[in-house]
Structures are given as structure tokens and as C-alpha cells.
C-alpha positions as CSV (number, residue, x, y, z in Angstrom):
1,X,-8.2,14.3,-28.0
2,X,-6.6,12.7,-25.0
3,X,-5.4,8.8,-26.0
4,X,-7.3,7.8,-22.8
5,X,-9.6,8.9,-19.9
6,X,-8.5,9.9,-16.4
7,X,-9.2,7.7,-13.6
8,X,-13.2,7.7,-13.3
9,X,-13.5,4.8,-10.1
10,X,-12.4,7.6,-7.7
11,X,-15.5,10.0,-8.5
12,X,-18.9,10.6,-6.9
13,X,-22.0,9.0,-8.3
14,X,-25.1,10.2,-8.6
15,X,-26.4,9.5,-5.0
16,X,-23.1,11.9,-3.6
17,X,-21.3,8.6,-2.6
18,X,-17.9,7.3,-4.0
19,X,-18.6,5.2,-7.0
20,X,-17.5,1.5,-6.6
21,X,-17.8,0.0,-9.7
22,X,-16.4,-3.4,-11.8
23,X,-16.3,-5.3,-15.0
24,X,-17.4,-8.6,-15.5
25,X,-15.8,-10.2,-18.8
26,X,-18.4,-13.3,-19.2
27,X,-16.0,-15.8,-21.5
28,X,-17.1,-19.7,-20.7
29,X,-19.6,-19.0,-18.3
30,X,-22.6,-17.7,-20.4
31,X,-25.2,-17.5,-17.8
32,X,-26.0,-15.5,-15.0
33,X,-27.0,-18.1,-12.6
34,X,-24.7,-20.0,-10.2
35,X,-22.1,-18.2,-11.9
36,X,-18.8,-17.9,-9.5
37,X,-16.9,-14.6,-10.6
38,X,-20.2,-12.6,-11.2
39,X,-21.7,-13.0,-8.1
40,X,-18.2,-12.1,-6.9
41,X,-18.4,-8.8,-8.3
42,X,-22.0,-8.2,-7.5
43,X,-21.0,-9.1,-3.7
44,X,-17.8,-6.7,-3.9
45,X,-19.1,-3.5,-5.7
46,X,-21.7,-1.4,-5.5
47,X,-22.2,-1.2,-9.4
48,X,-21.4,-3.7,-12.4
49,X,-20.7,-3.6,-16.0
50,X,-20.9,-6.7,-17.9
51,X,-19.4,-7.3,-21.8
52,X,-18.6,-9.9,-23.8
53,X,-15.5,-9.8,-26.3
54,X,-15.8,-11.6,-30.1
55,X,-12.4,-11.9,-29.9
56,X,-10.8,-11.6,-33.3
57,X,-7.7,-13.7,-32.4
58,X,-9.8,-16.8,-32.0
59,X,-12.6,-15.5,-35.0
60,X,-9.8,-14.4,-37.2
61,X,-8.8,-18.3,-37.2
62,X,-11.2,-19.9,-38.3
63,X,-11.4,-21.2,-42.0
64,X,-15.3,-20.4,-42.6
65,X,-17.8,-17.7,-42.2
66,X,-20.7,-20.8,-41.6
67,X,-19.5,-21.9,-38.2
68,X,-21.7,-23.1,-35.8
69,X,-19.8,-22.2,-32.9
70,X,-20.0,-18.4,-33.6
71,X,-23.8,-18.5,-34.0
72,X,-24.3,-20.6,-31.2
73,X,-22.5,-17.7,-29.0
74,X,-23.7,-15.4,-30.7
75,X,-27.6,-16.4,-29.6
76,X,-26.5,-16.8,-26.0
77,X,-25.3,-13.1,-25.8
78,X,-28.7,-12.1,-26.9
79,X,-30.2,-13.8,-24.2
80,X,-28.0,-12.6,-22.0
81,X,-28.3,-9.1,-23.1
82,X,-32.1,-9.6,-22.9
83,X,-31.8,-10.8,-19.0
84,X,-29.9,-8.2,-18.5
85,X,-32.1,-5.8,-19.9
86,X,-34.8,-6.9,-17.6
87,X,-32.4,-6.0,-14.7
88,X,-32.2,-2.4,-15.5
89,X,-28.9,-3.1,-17.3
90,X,-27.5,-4.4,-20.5
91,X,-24.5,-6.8,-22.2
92,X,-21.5,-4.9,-23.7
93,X,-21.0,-6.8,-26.6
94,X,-17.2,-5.5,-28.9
95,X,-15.3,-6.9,-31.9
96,X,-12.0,-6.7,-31.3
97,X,-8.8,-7.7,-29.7
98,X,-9.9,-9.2,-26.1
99,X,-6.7,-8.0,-24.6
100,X,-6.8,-4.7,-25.7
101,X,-10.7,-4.0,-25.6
102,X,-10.9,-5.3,-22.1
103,X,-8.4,-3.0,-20.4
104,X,-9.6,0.2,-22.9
105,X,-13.6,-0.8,-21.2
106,X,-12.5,-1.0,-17.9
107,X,-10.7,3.2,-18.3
108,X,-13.8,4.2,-20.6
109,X,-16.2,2.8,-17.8
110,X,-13.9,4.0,-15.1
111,X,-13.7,0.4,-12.4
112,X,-11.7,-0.2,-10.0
113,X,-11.6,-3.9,-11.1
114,X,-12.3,-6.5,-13.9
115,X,-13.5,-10.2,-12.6
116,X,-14.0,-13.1,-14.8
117,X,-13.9,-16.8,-14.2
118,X,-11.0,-18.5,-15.2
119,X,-9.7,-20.5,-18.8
120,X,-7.4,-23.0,-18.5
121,X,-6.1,-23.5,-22.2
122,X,-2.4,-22.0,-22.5
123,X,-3.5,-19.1,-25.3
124,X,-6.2,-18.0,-22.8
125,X,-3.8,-17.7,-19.7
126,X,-1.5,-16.3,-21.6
127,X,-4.1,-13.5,-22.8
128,X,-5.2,-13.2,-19.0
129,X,-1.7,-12.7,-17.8
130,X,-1.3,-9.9,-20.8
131,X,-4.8,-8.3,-19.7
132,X,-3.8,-8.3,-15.7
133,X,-0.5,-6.8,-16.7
134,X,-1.9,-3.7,-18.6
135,X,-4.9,-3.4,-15.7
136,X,-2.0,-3.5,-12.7
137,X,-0.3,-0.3,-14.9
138,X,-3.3,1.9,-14.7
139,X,-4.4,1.5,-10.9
140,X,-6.8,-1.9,-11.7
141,X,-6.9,-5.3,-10.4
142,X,-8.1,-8.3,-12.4
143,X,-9.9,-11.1,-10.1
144,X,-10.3,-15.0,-11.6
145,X,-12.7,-17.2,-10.6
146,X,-13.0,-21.2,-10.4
147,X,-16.3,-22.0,-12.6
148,X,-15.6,-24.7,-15.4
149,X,-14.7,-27.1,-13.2
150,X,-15.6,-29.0,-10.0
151,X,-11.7,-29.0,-8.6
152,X,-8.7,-27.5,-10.3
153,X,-5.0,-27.7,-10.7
154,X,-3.3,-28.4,-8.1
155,X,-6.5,-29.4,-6.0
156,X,-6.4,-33.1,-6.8
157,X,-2.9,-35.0,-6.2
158,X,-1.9,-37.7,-4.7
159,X,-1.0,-38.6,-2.0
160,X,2.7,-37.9,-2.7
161,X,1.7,-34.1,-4.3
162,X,2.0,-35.4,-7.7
163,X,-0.6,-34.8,-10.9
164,X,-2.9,-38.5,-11.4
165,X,-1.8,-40.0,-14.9
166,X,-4.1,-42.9,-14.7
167,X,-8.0,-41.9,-14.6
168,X,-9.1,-44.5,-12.1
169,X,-7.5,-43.3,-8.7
170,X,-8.3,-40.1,-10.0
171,X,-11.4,-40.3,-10.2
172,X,-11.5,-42.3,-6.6
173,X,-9.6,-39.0,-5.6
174,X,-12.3,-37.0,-6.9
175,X,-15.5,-38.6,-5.8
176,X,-13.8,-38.6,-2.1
177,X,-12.9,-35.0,-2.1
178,X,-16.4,-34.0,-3.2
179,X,-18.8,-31.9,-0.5
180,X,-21.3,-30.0,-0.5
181,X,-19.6,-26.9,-0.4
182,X,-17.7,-27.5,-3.3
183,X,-21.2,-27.6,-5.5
184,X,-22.9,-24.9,-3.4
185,X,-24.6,-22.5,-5.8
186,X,-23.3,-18.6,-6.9
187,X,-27.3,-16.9,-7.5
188,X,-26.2,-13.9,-8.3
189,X,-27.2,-10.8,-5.2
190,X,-28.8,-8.4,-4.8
191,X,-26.7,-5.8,-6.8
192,X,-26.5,-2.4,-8.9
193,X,-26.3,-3.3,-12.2
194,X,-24.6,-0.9,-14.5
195,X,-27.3,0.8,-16.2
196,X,-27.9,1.1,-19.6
197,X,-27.8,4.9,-19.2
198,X,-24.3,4.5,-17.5
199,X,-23.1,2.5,-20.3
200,X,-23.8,4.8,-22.7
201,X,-22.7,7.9,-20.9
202,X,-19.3,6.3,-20.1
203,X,-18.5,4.9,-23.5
204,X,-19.8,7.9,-25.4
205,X,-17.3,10.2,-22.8
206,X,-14.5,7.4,-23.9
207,X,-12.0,8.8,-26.7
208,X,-12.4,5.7,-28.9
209,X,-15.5,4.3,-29.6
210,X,-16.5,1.0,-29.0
211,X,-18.6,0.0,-31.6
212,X,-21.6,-2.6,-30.3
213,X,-22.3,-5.4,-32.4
214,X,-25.7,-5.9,-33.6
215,X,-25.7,-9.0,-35.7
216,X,-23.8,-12.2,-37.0
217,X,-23.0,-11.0,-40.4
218,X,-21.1,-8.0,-38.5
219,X,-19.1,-10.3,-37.2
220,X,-18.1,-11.6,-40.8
221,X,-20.6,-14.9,-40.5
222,X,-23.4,-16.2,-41.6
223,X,-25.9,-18.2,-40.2
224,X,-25.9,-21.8,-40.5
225,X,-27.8,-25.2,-39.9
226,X,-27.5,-24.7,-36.3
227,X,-31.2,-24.3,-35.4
228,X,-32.6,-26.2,-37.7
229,X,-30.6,-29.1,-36.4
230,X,-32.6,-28.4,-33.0
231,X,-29.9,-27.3,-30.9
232,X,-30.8,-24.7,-28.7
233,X,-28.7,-22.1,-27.3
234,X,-27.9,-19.8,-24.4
235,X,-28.8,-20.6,-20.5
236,X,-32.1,-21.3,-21.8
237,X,-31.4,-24.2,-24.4
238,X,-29.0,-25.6,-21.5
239,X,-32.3,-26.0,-19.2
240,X,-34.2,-27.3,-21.6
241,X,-31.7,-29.9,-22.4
242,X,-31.0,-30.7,-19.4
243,X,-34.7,-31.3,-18.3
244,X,-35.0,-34.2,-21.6
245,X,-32.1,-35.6,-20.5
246,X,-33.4,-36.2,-16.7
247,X,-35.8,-38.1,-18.5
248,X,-33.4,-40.9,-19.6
249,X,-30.8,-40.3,-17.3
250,X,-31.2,-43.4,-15.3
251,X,-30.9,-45.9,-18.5
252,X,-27.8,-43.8,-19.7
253,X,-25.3,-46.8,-18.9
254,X,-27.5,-49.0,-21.1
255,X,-28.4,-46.9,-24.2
256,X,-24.9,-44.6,-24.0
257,X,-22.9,-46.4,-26.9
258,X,-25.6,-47.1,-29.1
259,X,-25.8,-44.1,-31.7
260,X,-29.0,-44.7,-32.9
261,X,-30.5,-44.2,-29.9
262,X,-31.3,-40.6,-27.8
263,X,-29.2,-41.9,-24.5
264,X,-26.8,-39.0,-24.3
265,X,-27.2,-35.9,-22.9
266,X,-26.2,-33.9,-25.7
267,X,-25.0,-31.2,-23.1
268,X,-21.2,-31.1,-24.2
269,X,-21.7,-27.6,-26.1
270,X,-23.8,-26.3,-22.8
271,X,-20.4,-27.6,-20.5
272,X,-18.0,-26.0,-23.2
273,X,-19.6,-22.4,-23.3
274,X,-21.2,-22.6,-19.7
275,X,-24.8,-21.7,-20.2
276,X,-25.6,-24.6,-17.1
277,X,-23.1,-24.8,-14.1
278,X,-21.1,-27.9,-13.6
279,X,-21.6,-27.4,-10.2
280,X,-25.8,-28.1,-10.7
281,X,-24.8,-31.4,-12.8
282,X,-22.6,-32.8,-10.3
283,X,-25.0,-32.3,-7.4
284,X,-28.0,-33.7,-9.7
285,X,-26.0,-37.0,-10.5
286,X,-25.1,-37.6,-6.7
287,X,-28.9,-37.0,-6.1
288,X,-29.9,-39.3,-8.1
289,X,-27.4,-42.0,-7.3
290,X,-28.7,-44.6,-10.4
291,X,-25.8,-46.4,-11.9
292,X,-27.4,-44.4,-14.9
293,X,-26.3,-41.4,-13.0
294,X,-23.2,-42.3,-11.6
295,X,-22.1,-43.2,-15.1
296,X,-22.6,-40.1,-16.3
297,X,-20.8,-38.5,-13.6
298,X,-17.8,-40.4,-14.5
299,X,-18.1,-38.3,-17.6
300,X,-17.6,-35.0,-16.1
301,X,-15.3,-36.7,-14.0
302,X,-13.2,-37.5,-17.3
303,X,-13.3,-34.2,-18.4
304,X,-11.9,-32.3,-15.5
305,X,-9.3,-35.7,-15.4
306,X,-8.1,-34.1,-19.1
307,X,-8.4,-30.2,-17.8
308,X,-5.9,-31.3,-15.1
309,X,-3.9,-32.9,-17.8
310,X,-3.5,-30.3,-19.6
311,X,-2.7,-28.0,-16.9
312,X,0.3,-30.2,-15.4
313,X,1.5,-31.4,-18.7
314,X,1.2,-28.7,-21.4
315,X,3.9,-29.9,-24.0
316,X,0.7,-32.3,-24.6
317,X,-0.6,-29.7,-26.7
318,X,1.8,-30.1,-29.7
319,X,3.4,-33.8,-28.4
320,X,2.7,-36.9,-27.4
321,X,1.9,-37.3,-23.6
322,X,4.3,-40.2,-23.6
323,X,7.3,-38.7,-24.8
324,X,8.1,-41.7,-26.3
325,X,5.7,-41.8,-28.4
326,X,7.1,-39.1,-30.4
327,X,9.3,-41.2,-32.2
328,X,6.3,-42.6,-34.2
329,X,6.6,-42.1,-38.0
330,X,3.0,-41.8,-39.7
331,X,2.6,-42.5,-43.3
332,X,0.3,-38.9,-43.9
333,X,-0.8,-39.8,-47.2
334,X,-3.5,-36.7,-47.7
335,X,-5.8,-38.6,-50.2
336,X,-6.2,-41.1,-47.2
337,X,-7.0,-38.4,-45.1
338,X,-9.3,-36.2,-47.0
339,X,-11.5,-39.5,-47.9
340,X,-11.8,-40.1,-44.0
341,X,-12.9,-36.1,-43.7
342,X,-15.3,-36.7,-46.1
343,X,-16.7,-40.0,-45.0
344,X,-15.5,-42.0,-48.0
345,X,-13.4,-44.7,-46.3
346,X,-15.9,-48.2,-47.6
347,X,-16.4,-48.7,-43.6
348,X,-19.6,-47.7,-43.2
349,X,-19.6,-46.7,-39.6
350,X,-16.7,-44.6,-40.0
351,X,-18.2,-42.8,-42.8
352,X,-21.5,-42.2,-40.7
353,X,-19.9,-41.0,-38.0
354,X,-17.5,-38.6,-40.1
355,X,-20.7,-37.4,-42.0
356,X,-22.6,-36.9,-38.5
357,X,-19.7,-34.1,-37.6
358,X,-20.1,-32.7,-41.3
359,X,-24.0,-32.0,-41.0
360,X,-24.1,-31.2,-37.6
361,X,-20.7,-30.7,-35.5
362,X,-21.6,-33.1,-33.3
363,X,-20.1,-37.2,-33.4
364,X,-21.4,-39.5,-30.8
365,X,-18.6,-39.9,-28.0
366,X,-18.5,-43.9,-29.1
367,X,-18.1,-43.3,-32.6
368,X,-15.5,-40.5,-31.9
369,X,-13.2,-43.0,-30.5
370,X,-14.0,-45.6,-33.5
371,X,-12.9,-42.5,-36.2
372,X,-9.8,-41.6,-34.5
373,X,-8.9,-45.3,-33.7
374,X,-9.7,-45.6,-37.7
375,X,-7.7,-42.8,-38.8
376,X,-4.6,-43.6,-36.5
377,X,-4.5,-47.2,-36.7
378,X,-5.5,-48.2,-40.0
379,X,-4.6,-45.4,-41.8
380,X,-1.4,-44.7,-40.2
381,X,-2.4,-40.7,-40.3
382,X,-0.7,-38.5,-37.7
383,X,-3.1,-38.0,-34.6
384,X,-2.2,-34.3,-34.8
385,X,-4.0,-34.3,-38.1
386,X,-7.3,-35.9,-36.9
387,X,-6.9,-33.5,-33.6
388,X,-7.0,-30.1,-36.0
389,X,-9.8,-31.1,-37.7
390,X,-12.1,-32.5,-34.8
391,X,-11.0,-29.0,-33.7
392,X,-12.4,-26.8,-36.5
393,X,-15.5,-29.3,-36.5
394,X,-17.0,-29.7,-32.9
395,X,-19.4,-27.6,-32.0
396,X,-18.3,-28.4,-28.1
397,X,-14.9,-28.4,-28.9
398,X,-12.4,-28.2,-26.1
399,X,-8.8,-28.4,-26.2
400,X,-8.1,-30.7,-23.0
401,X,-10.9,-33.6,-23.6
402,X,-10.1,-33.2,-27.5
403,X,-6.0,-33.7,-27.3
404,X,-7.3,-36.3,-24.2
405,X,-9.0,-38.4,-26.1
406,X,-6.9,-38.0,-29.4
407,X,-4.0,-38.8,-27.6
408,X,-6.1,-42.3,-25.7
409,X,-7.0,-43.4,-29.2
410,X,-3.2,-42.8,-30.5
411,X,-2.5,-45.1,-27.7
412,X,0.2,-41.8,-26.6
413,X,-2.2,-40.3,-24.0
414,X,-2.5,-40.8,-20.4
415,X,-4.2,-43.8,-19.3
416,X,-4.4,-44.9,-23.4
417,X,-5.8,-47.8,-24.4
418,X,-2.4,-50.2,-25.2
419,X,-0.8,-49.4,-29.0
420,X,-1.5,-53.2,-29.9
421,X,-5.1,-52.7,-29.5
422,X,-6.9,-51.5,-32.6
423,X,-10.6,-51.1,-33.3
424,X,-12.0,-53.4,-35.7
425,X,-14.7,-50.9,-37.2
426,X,-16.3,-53.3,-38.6
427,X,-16.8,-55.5,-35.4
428,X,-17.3,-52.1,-33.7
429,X,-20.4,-51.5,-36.1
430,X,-22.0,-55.0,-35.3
431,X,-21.9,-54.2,-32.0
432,X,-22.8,-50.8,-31.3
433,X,-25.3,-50.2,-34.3
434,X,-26.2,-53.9,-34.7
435,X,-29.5,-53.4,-37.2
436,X,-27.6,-49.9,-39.1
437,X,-30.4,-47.6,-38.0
438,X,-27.5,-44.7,-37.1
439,X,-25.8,-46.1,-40.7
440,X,-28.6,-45.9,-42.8
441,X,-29.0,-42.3,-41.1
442,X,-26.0,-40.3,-42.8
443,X,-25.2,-43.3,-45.8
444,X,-28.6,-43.0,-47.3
445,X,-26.9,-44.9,-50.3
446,X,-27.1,-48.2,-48.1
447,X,-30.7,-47.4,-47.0
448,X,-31.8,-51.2,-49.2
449,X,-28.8,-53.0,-47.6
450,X,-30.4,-55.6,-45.2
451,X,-28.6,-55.0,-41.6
452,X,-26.8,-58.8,-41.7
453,X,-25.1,-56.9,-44.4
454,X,-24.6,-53.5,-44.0
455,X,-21.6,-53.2,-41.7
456,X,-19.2,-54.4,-44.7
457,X,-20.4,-53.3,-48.2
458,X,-17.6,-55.2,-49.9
459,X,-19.1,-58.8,-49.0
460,X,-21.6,-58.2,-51.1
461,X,-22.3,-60.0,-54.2
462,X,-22.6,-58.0,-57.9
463,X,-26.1,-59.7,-57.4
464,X,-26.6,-58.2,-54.1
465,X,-25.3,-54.8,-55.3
466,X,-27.5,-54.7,-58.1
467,X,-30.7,-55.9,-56.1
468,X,-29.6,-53.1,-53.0
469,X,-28.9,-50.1,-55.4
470,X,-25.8,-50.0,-54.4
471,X,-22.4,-50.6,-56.6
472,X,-19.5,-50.7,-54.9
473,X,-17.0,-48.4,-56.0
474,X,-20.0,-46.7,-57.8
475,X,-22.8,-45.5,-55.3
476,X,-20.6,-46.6,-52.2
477,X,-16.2,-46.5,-52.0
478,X,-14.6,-49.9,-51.7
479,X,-12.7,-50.2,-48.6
480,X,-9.8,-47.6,-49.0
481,X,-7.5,-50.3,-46.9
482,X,-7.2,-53.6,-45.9
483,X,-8.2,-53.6,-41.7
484,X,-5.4,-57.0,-41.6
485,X,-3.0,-55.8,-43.3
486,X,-3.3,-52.7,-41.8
487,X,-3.2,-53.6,-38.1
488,X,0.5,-55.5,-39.0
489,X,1.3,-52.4,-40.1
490,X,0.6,-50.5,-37.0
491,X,2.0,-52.9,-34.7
492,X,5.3,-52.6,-36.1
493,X,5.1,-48.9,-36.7
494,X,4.4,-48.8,-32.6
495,X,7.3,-51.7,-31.5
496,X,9.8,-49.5,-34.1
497,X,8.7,-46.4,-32.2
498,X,9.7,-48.3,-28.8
499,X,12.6,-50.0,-29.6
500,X,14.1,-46.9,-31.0
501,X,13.7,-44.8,-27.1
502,X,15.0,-48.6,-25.7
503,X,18.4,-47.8,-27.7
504,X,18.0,-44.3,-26.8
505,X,17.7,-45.2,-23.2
506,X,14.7,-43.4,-22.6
């Protein structure tokens, strides 16, 4: 048996005319509508495959067979696969290697070209360069896409050509360069679909079999809390998301750091695995022009902000944006760290918050910034170490606006908050869940603690303990560090860090 096919994009289909036909590799972009590098292909070829890759270099990486993430994709392909269906066609669906299953599809299926939308993380260019390489050997082109984002790269400098560093006159940048053609919607054409006939016929004729998958546990996982916590996946879900949080959408720069509350739009795993379109978010935030809305927009904003980051200034990935800032020395100490993963620090809004991620892989963007500023500042725990695990935890996890804000917490980012500020958690609690609804939520041990109280355990009395049910180092930790003492602790472990580059002369 021959290790591959001939050429098939050169012969006669059915109808007696040459055969024009690509594939479309959906990665980020899990949705047919307004969807840039699909509608490209519909427009440029007579006929289109479609396949998604459960790539085992990212699956093969992670540390559990319940992840939320997974299932979560794996639910949109089926209702992708099921839109497809109804357009005479079907979803490809392989476990394997993306860049060997891609270019092995596109000879089996015989296409002239594969078109996806783009990925900006290093490993994912990288694979793209790898998969472009191979394609350009045996006669194919691969064609990228701008999707994910509004404006990319190199499309928002200033006015000297240089990449923004501080958000603000990025942002100005941003909102100034925005038209209407840069949020005009992709529908996808009229087009030939490749039928599910075609499919079959081509990969059958193929001289290794690609072997459909047919259900989570064949991709080594199991199914998890992921439904029951109400999230709802694929193109679908993202809708039906999106039409709740219209409903609240004007109040969100009043309600949007209070926990407790429902004023987010809980649309950050819908932006990170693109079952809506950026595109429709942007323009439905200038439509509504609310300072609700416009709020919210400086969200999105702040994520393409990090995507550009990341782009011009990769080494961010494994260092400190501020090179400097590399001279930091953490203290590490992995009893520390493992009772901030488990939400047993004695600060109760830390502990909620960490618990939140646990149960559901989600963390409220405020409280994201409180447990990193917690684990950094008063812990004296490597940023790096909080980064990892946020990273195997978030359901909407994205390299850029992860190692963004990471980094802005560590006070090493971009645009950081200054290394002498710390969060008091405590005072952060008062503030943002003033009565300890969101609390009382994930600590159900200080469900009988009276709100004046709840926000620091260790005030209380052995009386107060006794009458609350809840003993401190007993039902609920005593503080694992002293916020005081710790903040001294930091601010010298930042000025060291400085004067050390001043003597280096850096």
C-alpha cells in the first residue's frame, strides 16, 4: 500500500468539471457564522471540507481526565457537526497530532488548500508554520485568517511604529481606528459543502485511516460538572448568553466588581473558543453606547491590549515583562502555596474565590486580581506558580490576558499596578462583598458569621466562635500570614530587586 495518495485536487467531479476543493481546520472559531476564514473558503472554492483536530499535544498535557475545557469543546463540535449535517455535509472530527493529521486530510481529501483563522500563542504559530511547510511540499497552500480579534499585530502602533506598553493610549488608539468595516460580518455563502458521501469516499480511498471520534471517553475523559454548573456550550450557549447579558448590560459598570451579584457577562469561555464573533460584541457595545456598555468594551479592549502584548514581546511568556523584574527572589514555600490552591489561607475572600475556580473553573475578574495580588504579595510565591495553575484551572483560559494580568498583579507587567501597592484582602472583601453573600457561597463553614464579622475570622472571640459554629483553626484556618508583616516584606523584596539592576546599570 502506497504511504500516501496521488494528487486528487486536479481531477473531475461528478458534474465533468475540475474539482476545486479546500479544508477548513475550525480551531478558536467554533461557529459557522461571521466566521472570517470559512466564509473565505466557501467564497474561493467550489467545494469544502471541514474538521476539527483533538490535538494530543495540548490533550496529552493536561493533568486530569475531568477537564472542563475538553467537554466544553467537545459539545460545540457536536453542534457543529449537527449544523453541518443539516447542510448536506458533516464535521471531520480526529485524535491525533494536529500537524500531522491536518496535512495527511488535506492529500486523503485531495484540496488544493487548507484555510483556518489565525492563533496567536507562540506553540500555535509555531504548529502553523510546521503545517504550511509540509502543505507547500506537496502542491498545497495554507491561508490564515484574522478572527479572534478586532485589530492585530502590527495594526495598532503609535504614532512612532512602536507596540503601546501602557493600556490607556491604546485603547484611545483603538476606539479611533474602529469602523465599520472592520466589524462587518463573514455569513457564510452560498457554497458546496463537502458531502458526507465525499467524506467518506475520500477517507475510505486514503491509505491510513482516520479514525472519527464518537465520544468524550474516546478521547481519554470523562464528563464533568460542566453542565450542571449551567454553562452552556457551542454557538448556541454563546447566543443564549449573550441575550441574558443584554439584559444587564447597561448597569455592568455598577454591579461588575461585586461577586455576589450576576453583572458580568460570563462570555470569557464563548471569546476564548469563538462560538460568538468579537466582531458582533464590539458593534453591539458601540450600539448601545451606555457607560454600561462602553465599560464593557474596555474589556475586550484589554484583551486584544494583552494579545498584542504578547505578540511584540514574547519572552513575557517565561519572564517578566519588565526585565528587571527578573531579579525578584520569591520565598516558594509549597505548603503556602498548596493552602492558597485549596482555599485554606484564614482570608475568607481569598479562600472563596480560590474555591469558586475549584467547583466551577471560573473566578470573578475582581477576585482574580485579589488571589494573585494575595499569592504574590503576601505570600511571596513566584507569579509563574500562580500563572500555571490559573492555567490548568480556567475554563476560558488564555495565554495573553492570563500572563497579562499575572504579570499586572506581580506588579512586572505592562501598565502594572506599582510594586508598593498591595491588596489588603481584607479591605478588598468589605468593599467588594460588603454583607459576604459571595463568602458565605463557597465557605459554607462561615454561613452563621454575622457580615460585620465575616471578612476576618480571626477577630472573633472563643465566644463568638462557639455561638457561630465556627472554631478557628478547627472548622476554619487561622490566617496562614500576617497581611503587615507581610507587605514590609514585599516592599523590600521589590526595592532589593531594583536596586540590584541600579548597580547593574540596567
Amino acid at each position: 500500500m502506497k504511504d500516501h495518495l496521488p494528487p486528487l485536487h486536479d481531477t473531475l467531479d461528478s458534474q465533468g468539471t475540475l474539482g476545486h476543493s479546500a479544508l477548513f481546520w475550525f480551531r478558536r472559531d467554533l461557529r459557522l457564522q461571521d466566521n472570517v476564514g470559512l466564509s473565505a473558503a466557501l467564497n474561493d472554492h467550489a467545494r469544502v471540507f471541514c474538521v476539527f483536530v483533538f490535538d494530543q499535544e495540548i490533550l496529552d498535557r493536561l493533568p486530569s481526565p475531568l477537564d472542563r475545557r475538553v467537554e466544553f469543546i467537545w459539545h460545540c463540535t457536536q453542534q457543529l457537526d449537527q449544523a453541518l449535517r443539516a447542510c448536506g455535509s458533516e464535521l471531520i472530527q480526529v485524535h491525533g497530532v494536529a500537524r500531522e493529521q491536518i496535512p495527511l486530510l488535506a492529500e486523503m481529501l485531495g484540496v488544493r488548500a487548507v484555510y483556518a483563522n489565525r492563533d496567536y500563542e507562540p506553540q500555535a504559530i509555531d504548529r502553523d508554520a510546521a503545517v504550511a511547510g509540509v502543505l507547500k511540499t506537496r502542491g498545497m497552500e495554507f491561508s490564515s485568517f484574522k478572527d479572534q480579534v478586532v485589530f492585530e499585530g502590527k495594526e495598532i502602533l503609535t504614532q512612532a511604529g512602536r507596540p503601546y506598553t501602557v493600556f490607556t493610549p491604546y485603547s484611545k488608539t483603538w476606539r479611533a481606528a474602529v469602523t465599520s468595516a472592520h466589524l462587518a460580518s463573514h455569513p457564510y455563502p452560498a457554497g458546496h459543502w463537502g458531502t458526507r458521501e465525499q467524506v467518506a469516499q475520500r477517507l475510505r480511498s486514503g491509505s491510513r485511516a482516520v479514525v472519527p471520534v464518537s465520544s468524550l471517553q474516546q478521547l481519554g475523559f470523562e464528563p464533568t460538572n460542566l453542565l450542571d454548573l449551567g454553562i452552556k456550550p457551542g454557538f448556541l450557549g454563546a447566543q443564549h448568553t449573550l441575550e441574558a447579558f443584554l439584559e444587564r448590560m447597561d448597569r455592568y459598570h455598577e454591579q461588575r466588581d461585586f461577586p455576589a451579584l450576576p453583572g458580568v457577562s460570563w462570555l470569557s469561555v464563548h471569546l476564548r473558543f469563538g462560538t460568538l464573533s468579537i466582531r458582533q460584541l464590539v458593534q453591539l457595545a458601540l450600539e448601545r453606547h451606555t457607560s454600561g456598555s462602553l465599560t464593557w468594551l474596555n474589556e475586550l479592549i484589554w484583551r486584544e491590549f494583552y494579545f498584542a502584548i504578547l505578540f511584540h514581546f514574547p519572552h513575557v511568556v517565561e519572564h517578566a515583562f519588565r526585565t528587571e523584574m527578573d531579579a525578584l527572589t520569591f520565598d516558594n514555600d509549597p505548603a503556602l502555596f498548596q493552602s492558597w490552591q485549596q482555599g485554606q489561607t484564614g482570608f475568607p475572600i481569598v479562600d472563596a474565590a480560590m474555591r469558586q475556580l475549584r467547583h466551577s473553573g471560573y473566578m470573578h475578574n475582581r477576585l482574580r486580581m485579589i488571589a494573585a495580588s494575595f499569592l504574590v504579595k503576601d505570600l511571596g510565591i513566584d507569579w509563574r506558580w500562580g500563572e500555571g495553575h490559573f492555567a490548568q484551572q480556567l475554563n476560558d483560559y488564555d495565554l495573553s490576558a492570563n500572563n497579562g494580568g499575572w504579570q499586572w498583579c506581580a506588579s512586572t507587567g505592562c501598565d502594572a499596578q506599582p510594586w508598593f501597592r498591595m491588596f489588603n484582602p481584607s479591605t478588598q472583601s468589605r468593599r467588594f462583598d460588603p454583607e459576604g453573600h459571595f463568602i458565605r457561597r463557597y465557605l459554607p463553614e462561615l454561613s452563621r458569621v454575622p457580615s460585620a464579622k465575616i471578612h476576618q475570622p480571626v477577630l472573633l472571640s472563643p465566644q463568638e466562635q462557639a455561638q457561630y459554629g465556627c472554631r478557628l483553626g478547627v472548622d476554619y484556618p487561622y490566617p496562614i500570614v500576617d497581611h503587615a508583616q507581610a507587605r514590609q516584606r514585599t516592599l523590600q523584596r521589590y526595592a532589593l530587586a531594583v536596586q540590584t539592576n541600579q548597580r547593574r546599570g540596567t
